[in-house]
C-alpha positions as CSV (number, residue, x, y, z in Angstrom):
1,X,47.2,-100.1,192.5
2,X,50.1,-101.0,194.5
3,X,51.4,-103.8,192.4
4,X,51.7,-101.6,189.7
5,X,53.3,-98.8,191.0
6,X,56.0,-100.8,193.0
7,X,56.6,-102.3,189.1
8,X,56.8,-99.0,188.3
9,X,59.2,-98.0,190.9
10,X,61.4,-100.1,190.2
11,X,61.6,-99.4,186.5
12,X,62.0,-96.0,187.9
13,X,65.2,-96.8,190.2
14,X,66.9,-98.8,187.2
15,X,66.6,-95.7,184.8
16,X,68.2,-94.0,187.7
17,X,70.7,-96.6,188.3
18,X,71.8,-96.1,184.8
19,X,71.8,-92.1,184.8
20,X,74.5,-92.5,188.2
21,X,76.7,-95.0,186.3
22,X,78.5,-92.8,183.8
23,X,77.2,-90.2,180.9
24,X,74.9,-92.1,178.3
25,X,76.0,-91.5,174.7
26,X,72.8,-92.1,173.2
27,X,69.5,-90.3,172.4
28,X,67.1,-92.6,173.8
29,X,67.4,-92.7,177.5
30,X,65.3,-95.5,179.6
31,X,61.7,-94.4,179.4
32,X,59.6,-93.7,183.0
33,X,56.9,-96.3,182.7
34,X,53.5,-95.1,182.8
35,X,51.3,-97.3,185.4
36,X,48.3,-98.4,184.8
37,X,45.4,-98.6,186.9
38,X,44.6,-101.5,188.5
39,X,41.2,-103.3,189.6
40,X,39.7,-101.8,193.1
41,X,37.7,-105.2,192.8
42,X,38.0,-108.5,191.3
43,X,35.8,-108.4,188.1
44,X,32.8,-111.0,187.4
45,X,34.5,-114.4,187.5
46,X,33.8,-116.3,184.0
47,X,33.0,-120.1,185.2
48,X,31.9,-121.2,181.6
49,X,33.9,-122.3,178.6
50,X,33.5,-119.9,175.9
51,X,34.1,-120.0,171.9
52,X,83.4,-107.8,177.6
53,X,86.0,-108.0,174.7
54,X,86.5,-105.2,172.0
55,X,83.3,-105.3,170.6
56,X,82.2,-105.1,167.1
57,X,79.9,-102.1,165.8
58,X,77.1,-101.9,167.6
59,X,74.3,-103.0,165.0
60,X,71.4,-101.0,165.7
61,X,68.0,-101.4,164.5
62,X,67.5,-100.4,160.9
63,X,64.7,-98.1,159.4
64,X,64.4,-100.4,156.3
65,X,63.4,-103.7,157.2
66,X,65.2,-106.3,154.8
67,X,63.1,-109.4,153.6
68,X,63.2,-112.4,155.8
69,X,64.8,-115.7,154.8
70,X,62.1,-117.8,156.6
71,X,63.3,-121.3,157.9
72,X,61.8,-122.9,161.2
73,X,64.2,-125.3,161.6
74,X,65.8,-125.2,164.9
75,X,69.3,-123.7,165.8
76,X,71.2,-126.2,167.0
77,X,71.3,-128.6,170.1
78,X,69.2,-127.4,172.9
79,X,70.8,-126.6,176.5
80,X,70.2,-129.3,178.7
81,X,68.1,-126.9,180.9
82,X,66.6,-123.4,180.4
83,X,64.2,-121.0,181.6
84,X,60.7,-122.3,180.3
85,X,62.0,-125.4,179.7
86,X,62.9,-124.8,176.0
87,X,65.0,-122.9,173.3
88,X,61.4,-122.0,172.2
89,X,60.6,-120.7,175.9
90,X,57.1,-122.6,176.1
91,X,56.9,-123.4,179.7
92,X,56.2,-127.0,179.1
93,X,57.9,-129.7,181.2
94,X,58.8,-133.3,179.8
95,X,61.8,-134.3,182.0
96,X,63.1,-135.4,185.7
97,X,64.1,-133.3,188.0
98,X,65.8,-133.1,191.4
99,X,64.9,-136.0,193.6
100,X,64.3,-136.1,197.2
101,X,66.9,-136.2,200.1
102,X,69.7,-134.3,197.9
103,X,71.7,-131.8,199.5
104,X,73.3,-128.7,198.6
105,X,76.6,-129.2,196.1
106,X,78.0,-125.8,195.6
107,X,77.0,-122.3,195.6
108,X,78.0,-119.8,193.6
109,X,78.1,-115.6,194.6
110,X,78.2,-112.9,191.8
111,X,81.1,-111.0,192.9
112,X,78.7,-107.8,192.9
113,X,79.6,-104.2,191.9
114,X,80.1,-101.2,194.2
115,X,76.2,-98.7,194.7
116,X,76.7,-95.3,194.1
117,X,75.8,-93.4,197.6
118,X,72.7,-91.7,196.2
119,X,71.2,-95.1,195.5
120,X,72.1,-96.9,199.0
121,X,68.5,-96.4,200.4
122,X,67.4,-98.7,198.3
123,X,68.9,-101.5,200.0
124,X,66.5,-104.3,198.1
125,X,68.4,-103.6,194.8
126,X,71.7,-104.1,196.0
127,X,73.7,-105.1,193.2
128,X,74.6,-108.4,192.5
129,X,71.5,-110.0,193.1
130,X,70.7,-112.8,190.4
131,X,67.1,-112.4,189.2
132,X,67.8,-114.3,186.1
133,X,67.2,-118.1,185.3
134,X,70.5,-120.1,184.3
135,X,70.5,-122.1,181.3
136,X,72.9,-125.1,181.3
137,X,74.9,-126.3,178.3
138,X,78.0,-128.2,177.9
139,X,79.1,-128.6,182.1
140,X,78.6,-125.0,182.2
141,X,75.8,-122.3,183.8
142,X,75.3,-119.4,182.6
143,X,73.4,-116.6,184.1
144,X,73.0,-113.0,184.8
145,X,73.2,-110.6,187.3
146,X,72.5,-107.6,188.7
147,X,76.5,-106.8,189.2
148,X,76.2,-106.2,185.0
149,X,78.3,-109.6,184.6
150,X,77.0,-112.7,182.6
151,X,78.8,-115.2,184.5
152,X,79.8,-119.0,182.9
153,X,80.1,-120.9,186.1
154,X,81.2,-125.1,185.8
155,X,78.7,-127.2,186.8
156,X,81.2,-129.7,188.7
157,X,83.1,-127.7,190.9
158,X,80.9,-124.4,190.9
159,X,84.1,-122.2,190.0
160,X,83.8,-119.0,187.8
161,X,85.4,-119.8,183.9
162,X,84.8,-116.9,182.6
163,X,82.8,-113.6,183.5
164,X,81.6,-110.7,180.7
165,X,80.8,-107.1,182.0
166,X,77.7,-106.1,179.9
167,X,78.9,-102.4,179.5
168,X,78.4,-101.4,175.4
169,X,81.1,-99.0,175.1
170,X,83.3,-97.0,177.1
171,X,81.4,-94.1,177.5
172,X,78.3,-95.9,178.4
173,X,77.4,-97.2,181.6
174,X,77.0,-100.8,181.8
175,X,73.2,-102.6,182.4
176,X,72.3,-104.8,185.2
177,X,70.8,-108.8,183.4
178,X,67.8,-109.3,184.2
179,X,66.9,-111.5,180.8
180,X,67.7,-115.1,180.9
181,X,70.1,-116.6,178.7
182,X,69.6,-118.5,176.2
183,X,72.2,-121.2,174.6
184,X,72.1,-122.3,170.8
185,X,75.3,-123.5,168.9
186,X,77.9,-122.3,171.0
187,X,76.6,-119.1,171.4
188,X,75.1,-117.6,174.7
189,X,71.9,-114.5,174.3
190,X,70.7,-112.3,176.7
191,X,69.7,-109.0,177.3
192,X,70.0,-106.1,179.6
193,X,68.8,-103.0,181.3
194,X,71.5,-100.8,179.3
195,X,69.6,-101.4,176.0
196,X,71.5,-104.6,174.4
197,X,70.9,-108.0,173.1
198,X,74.5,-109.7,173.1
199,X,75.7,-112.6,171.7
200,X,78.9,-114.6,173.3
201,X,81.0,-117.5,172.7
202,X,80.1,-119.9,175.1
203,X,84.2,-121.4,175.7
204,X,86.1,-117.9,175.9
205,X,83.2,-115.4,176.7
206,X,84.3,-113.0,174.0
207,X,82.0,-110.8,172.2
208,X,80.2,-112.4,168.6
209,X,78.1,-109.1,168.0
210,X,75.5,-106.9,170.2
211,X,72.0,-105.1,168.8
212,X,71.2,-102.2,170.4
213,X,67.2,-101.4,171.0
214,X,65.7,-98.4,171.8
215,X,65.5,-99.4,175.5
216,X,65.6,-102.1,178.1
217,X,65.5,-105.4,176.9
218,X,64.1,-107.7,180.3
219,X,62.8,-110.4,177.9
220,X,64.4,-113.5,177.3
221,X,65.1,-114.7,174.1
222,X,63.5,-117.2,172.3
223,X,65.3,-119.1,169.4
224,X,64.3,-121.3,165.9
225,X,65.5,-121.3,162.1
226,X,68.7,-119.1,163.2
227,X,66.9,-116.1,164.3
228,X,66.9,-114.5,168.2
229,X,63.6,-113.6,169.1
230,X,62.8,-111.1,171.9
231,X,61.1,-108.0,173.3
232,X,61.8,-104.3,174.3
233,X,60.6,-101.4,176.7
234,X,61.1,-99.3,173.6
235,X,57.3,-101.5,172.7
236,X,58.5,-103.7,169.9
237,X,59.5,-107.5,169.5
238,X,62.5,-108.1,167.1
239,X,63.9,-110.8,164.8
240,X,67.3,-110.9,164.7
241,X,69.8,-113.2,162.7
242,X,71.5,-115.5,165.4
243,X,75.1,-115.4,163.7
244,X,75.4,-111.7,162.7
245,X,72.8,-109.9,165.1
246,X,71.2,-108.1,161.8
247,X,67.7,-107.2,162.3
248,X,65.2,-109.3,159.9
249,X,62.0,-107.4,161.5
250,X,60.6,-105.8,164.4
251,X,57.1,-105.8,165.6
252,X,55.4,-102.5,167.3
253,X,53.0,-103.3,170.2
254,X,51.4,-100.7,172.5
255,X,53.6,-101.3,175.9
256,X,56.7,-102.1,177.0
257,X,57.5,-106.0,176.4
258,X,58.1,-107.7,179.5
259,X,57.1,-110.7,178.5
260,X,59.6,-113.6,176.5
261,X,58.0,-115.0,173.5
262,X,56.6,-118.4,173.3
263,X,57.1,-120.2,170.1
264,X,55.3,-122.9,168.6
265,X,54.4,-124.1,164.9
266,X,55.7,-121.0,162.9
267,X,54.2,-118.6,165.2
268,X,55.2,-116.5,168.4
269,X,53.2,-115.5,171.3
270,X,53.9,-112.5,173.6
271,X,52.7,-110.1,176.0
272,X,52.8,-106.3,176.3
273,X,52.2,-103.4,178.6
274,X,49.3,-102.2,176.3
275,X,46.8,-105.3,177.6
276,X,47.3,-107.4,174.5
277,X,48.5,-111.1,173.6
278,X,50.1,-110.9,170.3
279,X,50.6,-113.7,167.8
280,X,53.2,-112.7,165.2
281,X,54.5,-114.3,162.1
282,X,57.8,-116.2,162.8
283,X,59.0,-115.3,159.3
284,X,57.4,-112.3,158.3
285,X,56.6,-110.9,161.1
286,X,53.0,-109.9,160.5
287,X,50.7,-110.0,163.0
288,X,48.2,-113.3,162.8
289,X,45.6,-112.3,165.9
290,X,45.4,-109.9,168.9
291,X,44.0,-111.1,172.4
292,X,43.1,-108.1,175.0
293,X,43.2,-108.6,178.2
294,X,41.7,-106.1,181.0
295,X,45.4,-104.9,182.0
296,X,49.1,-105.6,181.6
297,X,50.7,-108.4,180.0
298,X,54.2,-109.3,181.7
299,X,53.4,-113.0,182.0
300,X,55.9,-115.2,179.1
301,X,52.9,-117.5,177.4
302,X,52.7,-121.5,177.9
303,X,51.9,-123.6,174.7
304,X,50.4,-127.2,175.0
305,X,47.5,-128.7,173.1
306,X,47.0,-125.9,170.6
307,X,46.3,-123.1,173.3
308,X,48.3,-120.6,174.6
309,X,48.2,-119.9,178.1
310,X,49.0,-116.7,179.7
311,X,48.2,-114.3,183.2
312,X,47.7,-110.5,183.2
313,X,47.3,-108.1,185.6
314,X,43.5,-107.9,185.2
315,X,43.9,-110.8,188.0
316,X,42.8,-113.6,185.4
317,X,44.9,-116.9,183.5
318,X,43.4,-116.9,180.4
319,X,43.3,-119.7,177.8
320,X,43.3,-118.8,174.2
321,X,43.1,-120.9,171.2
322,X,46.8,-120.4,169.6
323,X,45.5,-120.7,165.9
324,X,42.6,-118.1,166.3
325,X,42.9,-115.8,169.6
326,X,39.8,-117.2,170.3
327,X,39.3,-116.9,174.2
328,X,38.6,-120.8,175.5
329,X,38.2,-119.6,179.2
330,X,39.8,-117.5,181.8
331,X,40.6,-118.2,186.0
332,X,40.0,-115.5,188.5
333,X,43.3,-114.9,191.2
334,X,42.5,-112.4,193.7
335,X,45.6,-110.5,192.2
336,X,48.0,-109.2,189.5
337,X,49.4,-112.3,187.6
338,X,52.9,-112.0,186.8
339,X,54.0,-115.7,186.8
340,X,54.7,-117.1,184.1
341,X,52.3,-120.4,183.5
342,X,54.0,-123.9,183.9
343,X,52.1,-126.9,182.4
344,X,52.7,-130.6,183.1
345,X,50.2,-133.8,182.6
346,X,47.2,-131.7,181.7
347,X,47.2,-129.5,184.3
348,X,48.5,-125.2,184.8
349,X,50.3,-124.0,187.3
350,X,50.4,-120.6,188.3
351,X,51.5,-117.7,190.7
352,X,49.6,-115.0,192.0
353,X,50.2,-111.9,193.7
354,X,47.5,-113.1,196.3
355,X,50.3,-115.1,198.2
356,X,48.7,-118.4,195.6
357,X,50.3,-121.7,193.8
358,X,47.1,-122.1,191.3
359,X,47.0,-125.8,190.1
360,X,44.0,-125.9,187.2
361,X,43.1,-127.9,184.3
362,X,43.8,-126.9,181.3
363,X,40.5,-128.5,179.7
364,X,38.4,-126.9,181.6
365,X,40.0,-124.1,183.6
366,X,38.8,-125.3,186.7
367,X,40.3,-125.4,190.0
368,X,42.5,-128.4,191.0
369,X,43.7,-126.9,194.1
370,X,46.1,-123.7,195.4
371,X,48.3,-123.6,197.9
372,X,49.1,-120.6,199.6
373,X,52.3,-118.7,200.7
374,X,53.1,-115.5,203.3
375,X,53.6,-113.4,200.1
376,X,52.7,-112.4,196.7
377,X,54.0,-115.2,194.4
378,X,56.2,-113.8,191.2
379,X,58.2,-116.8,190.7
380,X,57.3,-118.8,187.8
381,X,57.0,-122.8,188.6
382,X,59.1,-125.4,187.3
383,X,57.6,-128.9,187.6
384,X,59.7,-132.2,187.4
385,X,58.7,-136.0,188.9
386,X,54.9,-135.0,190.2
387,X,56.7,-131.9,192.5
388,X,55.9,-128.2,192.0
389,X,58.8,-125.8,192.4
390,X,58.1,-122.1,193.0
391,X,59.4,-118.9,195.1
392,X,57.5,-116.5,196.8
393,X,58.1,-113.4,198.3
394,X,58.2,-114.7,201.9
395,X,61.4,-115.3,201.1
396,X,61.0,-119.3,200.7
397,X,61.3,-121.6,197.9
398,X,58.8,-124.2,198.0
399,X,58.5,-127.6,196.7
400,X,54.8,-128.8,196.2
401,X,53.1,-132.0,195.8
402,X,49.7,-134.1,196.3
403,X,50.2,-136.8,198.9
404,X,49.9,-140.2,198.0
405,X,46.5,-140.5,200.3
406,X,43.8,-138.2,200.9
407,X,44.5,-136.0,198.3
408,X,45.3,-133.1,199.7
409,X,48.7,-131.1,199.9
410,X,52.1,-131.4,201.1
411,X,55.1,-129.2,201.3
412,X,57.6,-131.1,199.8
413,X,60.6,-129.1,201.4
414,X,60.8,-125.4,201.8
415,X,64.4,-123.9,201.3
């Protein structure tokens, strides 16, 4: 129980960051999320395998829902790096990574933004903090924070070219970015507290076009065939076209959408407050199957093998077949699930609230090993050249592997 309410709490403190920041000219204010209870005990385990420029006009979503043009061919050149490895967000890893010995190149601060006095108690939300994943395109990072700015920082030298105050008109307050960006043919998306989905050049950081939802938009988007795919706190997942922000379709779940859709082979996969796995038509948007879960869904889904793999915070990882929702099996944590599954070489990796790194085989959900932390463990992993990368709330980023003999595990480095 409290897991969910420190969620909650802080989904409280950002609707009142937003109230303190300047008069809101809109109808829809940031809903108070409702929490849900959460297991006094672990359920029965389940061991077997079963079957800043001017802006445009704000382009808000529509009551009519036009007809879809579907196409899934991709937008573009993918960035050379991205939160869940892909433009299609499906937290599979195919590439190298960071080898061992390097030191630190540059660092970069978010300039910050000044915290009203009624909101300086609570010191762990100090504006400015980056809770966002970068994605890298073109010698450049771009990433969000909690200052309201997107930033575009050089990958060379680590110098700001160009920053973007997420604020969607002057008599709105801006929104702190806590989606991560995603880059598709020179064009950056992301989303924010404040209600908006933006899209920017990538070279000057001026405005293309901005959709306005009816609340918080903390999912990342996902993009194929020219459309920006993402979730909502006002409980639905939208299409939008990638050039002119227009909405093609929206998608009502139960919850509010924390999660960032997963997409594979003309279908997307996404969580939601109200316990559910959806998969969703790419071009219609219809729903193809429903998986319920005992509790929320935050966790973004992983894709490989024709299963979809996703944690709740019913304490299990499940594993789901992607064509039929059919359950394959599910893991038992001894906590909420919030991390987002990574998979590399046949095997998941996974986060816990129980302080856990969760390695486990996709084939037969059985435990490879864990490794444990100080703290809960929201962070999702990255993997790249046989080493696990994940954060925890003991305030350390770790860097996992198996040693070459005995088999058992070795901390890598610890930043």
């Amino acid at each position: 129980m409290i897991d969910g309410w420190r969620r909650v709490n802080g989904g409280l403190f950002l609707a009142l960051l937003l109230g303190c920041a300047g008069p809101v000219a809109t109808n829809t204010p940031l809903p108070t999320p409702v929490p849900t209870t959460q297991p006094t005990e672990a359920p029965a385990p389940t061991s077997q395998i079963v079957a800043e420029t001017p802006p445009p006009a704000t382009l808000e979503a529509t009551a009519t829902l036009p007809s879809p043009t579907p196409t899934l061919i991709p937008l573009g050149e993918p960035p050379d790096a991205i939160f869940r490895g892909s433009l299609a967000r499906t937290g599979f890893y195919d590439a190298g990574g960071v080898a061992p010995g390097n030191r630190l190149k540059w660092k970069f601060m978010a300039e910050g933004a000044e915290v009203p006095p009624e909101l300086r108690r609570y010191a762990v939300y100090a504006l400015g903090k980056i809770q966002t994943s970068p994605a890298i395109a073109g010698g450049v990072a771009f990433v969000g924070s909690d200052d309201n700015y997107l930033y575009a920082v050089d990958l060379e030298t680590g110098v700001q070219k160009w920053r973007f105050l997420a604020r969607p008109d002057e008599t709105m307050p801006p929104g702190p970015i806590q989606s991560s960006a995603a880059v598709a043919d020179g064009t950056v998306f992301f989303g924010t507290v404040a209600n908006h989905l933006y899209a920017l050049d990538t070279e000057t950081g001026e405005e293309k076009w901005k959709f306005q939802a009816g609340s918080a938009i903390l999912s990342s988007p996902a993009i194929a065939g020219g459309t920006v795919y993402f979730g909502s706190w006002d409980e639905n997942i939208y299409a939008v076209d990638a050039d002119t922000g227009t909405e093609i379709w929206r998608f009502q779940t139960g919850g509010k959408v924390w999660s960032s859709p997963a997409l594979a082979d003309g279908a997307l996969y996404i969580g939601s407050d109200d316990g559910n796995l959806y998969s969703i038509d790419l071009a219609t948007g219809e729903e193809n199957w429903r998986f319920e879960a005992g509790d929320w869904v935050s966790s973004t889904p992983a894709l490989s093998g024709g299963a979809v793999y996703f944690g709740s915070f019913d304490w299990y990882i499940y594993a789901v077949d992607a064509a039929t929702g059919q359950e394959k099996w599910r893991f038992l944590t001894s906590g909420p699930v919030h991390s987002s599954p990574a998979i590399a070489n046949g095997v998941l990796y996974s986060g816990s609230h129980d302080g856990n790194l969760y390695a486990v085989d996709i084939a037969t959900g059985q435990e490879k090993w864990r490794f444990a932390t100080g703290k809960k463990i929201k962070s999702s992993p990255a993997v790249a050249n046989g080493v696990v990368f994940m954060g925890s709330h003991d305030r350390h980023l770790y860097a996992v592997r198996r040693r070459e003999r005995g088999g058992d595990l070795a901390v890598q480095d610890r930043g």
